[in-house]
C-alpha positions in Angstrom: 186.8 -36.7 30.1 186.6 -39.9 28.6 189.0 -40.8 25.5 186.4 -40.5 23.0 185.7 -36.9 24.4 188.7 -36.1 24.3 189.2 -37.5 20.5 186.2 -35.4 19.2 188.2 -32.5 20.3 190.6 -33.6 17.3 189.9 -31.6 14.4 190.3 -33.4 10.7 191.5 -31.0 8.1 191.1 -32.6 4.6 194.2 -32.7 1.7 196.4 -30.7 4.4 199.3 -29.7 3.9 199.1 -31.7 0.2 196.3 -34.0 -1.4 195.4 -37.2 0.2 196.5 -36.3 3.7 194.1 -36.4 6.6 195.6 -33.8 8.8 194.6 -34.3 12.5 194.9 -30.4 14.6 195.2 -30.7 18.1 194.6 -26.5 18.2 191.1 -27.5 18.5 191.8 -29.7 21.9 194.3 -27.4 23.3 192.1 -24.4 23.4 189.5 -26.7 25.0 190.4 -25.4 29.1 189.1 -29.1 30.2 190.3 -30.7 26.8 193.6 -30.0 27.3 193.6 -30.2 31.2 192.6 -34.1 30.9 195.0 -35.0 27.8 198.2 -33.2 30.3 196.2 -35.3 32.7 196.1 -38.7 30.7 200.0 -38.1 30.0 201.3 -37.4 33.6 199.3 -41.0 34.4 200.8 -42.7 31.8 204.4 -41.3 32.7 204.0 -41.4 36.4 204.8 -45.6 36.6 208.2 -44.3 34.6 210.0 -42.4 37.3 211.6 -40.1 35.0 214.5 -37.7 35.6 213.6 -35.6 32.6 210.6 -35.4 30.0 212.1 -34.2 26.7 209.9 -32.0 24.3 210.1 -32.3 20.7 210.2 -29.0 18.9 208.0 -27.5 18.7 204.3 -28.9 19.1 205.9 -31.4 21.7 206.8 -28.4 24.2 203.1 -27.6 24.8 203.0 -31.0 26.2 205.9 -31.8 28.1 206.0 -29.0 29.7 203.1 -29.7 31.9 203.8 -33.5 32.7 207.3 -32.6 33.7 205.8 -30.2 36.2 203.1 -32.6 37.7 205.9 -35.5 37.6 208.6 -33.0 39.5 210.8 -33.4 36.3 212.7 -31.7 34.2 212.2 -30.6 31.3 214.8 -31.3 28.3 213.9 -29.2 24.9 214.9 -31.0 21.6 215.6 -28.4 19.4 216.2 -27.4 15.5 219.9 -26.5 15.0 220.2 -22.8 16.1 217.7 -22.6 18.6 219.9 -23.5 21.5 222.9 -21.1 22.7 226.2 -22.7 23.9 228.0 -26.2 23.4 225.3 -28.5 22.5 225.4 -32.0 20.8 223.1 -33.5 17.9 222.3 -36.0 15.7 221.2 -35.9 12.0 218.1 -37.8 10.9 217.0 -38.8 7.2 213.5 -37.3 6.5 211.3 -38.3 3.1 213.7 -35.5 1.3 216.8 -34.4 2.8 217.7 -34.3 6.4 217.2 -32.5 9.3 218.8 -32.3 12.8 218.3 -31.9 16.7 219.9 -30.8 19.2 220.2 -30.5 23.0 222.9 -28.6 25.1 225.8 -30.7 26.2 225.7 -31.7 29.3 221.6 -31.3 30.3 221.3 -35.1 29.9 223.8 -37.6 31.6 224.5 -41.0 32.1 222.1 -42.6 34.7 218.8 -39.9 33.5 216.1 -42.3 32.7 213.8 -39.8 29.9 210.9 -39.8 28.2 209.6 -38.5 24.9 206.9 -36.5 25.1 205.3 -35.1 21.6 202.1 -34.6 20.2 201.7 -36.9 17.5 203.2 -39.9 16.1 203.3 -41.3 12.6 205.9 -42.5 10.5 208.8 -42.3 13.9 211.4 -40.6 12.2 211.8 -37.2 14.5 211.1 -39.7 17.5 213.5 -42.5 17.1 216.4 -39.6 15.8 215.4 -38.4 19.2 216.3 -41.6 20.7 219.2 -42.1 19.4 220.7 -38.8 20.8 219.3 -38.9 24.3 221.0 -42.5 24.2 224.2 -41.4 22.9 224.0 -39.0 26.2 223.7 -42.2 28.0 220.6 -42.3 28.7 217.7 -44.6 29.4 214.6 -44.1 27.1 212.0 -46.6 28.2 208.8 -45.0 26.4 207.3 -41.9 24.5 204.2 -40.9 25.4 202.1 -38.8 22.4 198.5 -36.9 22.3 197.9 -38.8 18.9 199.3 -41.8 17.1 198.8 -42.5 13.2 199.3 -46.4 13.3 199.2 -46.8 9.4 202.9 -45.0 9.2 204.1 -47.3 11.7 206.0 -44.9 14.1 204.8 -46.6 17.4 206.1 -50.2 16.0 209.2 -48.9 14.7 210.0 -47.0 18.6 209.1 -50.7 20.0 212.0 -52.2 17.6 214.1 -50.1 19.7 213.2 -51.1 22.7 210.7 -47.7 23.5 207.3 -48.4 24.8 205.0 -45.8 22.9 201.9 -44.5 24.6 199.2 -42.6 23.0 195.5 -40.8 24.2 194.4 -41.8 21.1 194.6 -43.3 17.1 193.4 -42.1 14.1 193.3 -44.6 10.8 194.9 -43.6 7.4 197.3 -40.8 6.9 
């Protein structure tokens, strides 16, 4: 499926969740059998050259995803969480959103010195979840050398602010404006 295909599969949802917004909804790829197939597809090709110990999956949208290419890469997989999703020790960082803050988290322990991750989630825009995830996977120790995502939104600027860091992004496709 080429990437255009798989871009029509894409769904645009006008002034979602607020005016002005362009919402792009991936529901309308993943229940797409061969849509989906070729985006996990696309991802476990662009992850393969990585040799990755784990793929960690962003809460929640990002777990549909990394699930797969950890499978197809014989990874494991590392779930990001919301604080009180995960049972046990676990350590986390808190990240600054538009309005407030928020937090992730990961159990102690399930990513060591030495792992070499990647980020796997579906979308990409203004990089705040992704580089918060970053930062916590390195202060496990760590190596993040790139996130992979279904879609990126290069008007917010995620993707250049995860290369400022030193994280090659990777995404199937782009879509323009917000």
């Amino acid at each position: 499926m080429s990437p255009d295909e798989l871009k029509a599969l894409v769904r645009t949802i006008p002034d979602f969740p607020k005016p002005g917004i362009q919402f792009r909804d991936i529901t309308t790829l993943l229940i797409d059998g061969r849509g989906f197939a070729a985006a996990v597809d696309a991802l476990v090709e662009l992850a393969r050259p990585y040799g990755a110990d784990l793929i960690a999956g962003i809460e929640a949208r990002g777990f549909i995803f990394s699930g797969p290419v950890a499978r197809a890469l014989g990874a494991g997989l590392l779930p990001v969480r919301k604080p009180g999703k995960l049972p046990g020790p676990r350590i986390g960082v808190d990240y600054a959103l538009e309005y407030g803050t928020d937090r992730l988290e990961i159990h102690e322990g399930a990513c060591v010195p030495g792992h070499r991750v990647l980020l796997v989630d579906d979308l990409i825009a203004t990089g705040g979840t992704a580089s918060a995830t970053i930062r916590l996977l390195r202060e496990s120790g760590a190596t993040v050398p790139a996130a992979l995502f279904v879609i990126d939104l290069p008007d917010l600027g995620g993707a250049d602010l995860l290369r400022e860091q030193g994280v090659e992004p990777h995404a199937l496709m782009a879509f323009p404006g917000h």
